[in-house]
C-alpha positions in Angstrom: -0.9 -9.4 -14.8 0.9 -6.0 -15.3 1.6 -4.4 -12.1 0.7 -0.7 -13.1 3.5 1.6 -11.2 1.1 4.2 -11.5 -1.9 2.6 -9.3 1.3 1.6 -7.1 2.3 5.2 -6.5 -1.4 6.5 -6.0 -2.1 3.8 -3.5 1.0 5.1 -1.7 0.3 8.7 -1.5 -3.5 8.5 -1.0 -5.0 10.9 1.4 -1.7 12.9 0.7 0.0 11.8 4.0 0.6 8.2 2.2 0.3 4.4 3.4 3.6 4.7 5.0 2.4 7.7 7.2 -0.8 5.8 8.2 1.6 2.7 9.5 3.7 4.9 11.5 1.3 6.9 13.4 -0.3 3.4 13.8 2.3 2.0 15.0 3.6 4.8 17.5 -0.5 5.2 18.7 -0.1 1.2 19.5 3.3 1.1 20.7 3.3 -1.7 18.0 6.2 -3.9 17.1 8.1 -6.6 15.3 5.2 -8.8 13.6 2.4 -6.8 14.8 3.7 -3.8 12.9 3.8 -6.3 10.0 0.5 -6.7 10.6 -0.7 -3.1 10.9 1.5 -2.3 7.9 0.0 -5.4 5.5 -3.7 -4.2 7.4 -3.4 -0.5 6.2 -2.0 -1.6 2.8 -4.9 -4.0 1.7 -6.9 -1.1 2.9 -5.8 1.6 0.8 -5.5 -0.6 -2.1 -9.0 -1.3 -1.6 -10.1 2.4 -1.4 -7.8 3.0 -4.6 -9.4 0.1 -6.8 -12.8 0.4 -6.0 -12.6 4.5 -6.8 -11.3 3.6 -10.0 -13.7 0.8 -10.9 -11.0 -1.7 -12.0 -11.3 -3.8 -8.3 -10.6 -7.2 -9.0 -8.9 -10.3 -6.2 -6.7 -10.7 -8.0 -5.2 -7.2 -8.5 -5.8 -6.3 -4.8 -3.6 -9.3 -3.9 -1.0 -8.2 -6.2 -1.1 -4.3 -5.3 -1.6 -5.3 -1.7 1.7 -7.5 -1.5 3.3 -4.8 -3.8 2.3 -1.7 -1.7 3.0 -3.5 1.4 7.0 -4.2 0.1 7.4 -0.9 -0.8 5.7 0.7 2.3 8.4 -1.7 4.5 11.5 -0.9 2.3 12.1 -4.2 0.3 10.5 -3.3 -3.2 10.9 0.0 -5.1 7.9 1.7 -7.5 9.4 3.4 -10.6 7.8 5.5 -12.9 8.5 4.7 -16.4 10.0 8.1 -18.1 7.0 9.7 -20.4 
């Protein structure tokens, strides 16, 4: 499977305040830390990945899995989304 960098940056930004917005106020409204931020942050990935691929019709497991584990590494710093130049 292709990971689409596209789908990756969409999931990111949806809602325009982003995956990585929803974790922090999360987070801060929690008080959450160490693994339970993990936790929050994997929870709000899966479910913006969900939103995305089922508004797009191309939902599959095994592309949520991917863009889940590939939205949640970039939402905690450890993997980078590039656009390929048009």
């Amino acid at each position: 499977m292709t990971i689409d960098q596209t789908v990756v940056l969409a999931i990111m930004g949806i809602a325009g305040i982003g995956v990585l917005g929803f974790t922090q106020m999360i987070k801060q409204w929690l008080k959450a830390s160490g693994i339970a931020a993990k936790a929050i942050s994997l929870a709000v990935s899966a479910g913006a990945t969900a939103f995305v691929l089922v508004q797009s019709a191309t939902f599959s497991w095994v592309a949520f899995v991917v863009y889940t584990i590939v939205v949640f590494l970039e939402a905690n710093g450890l993997y980078r989304a590039k656009q390929k130049p048009a």
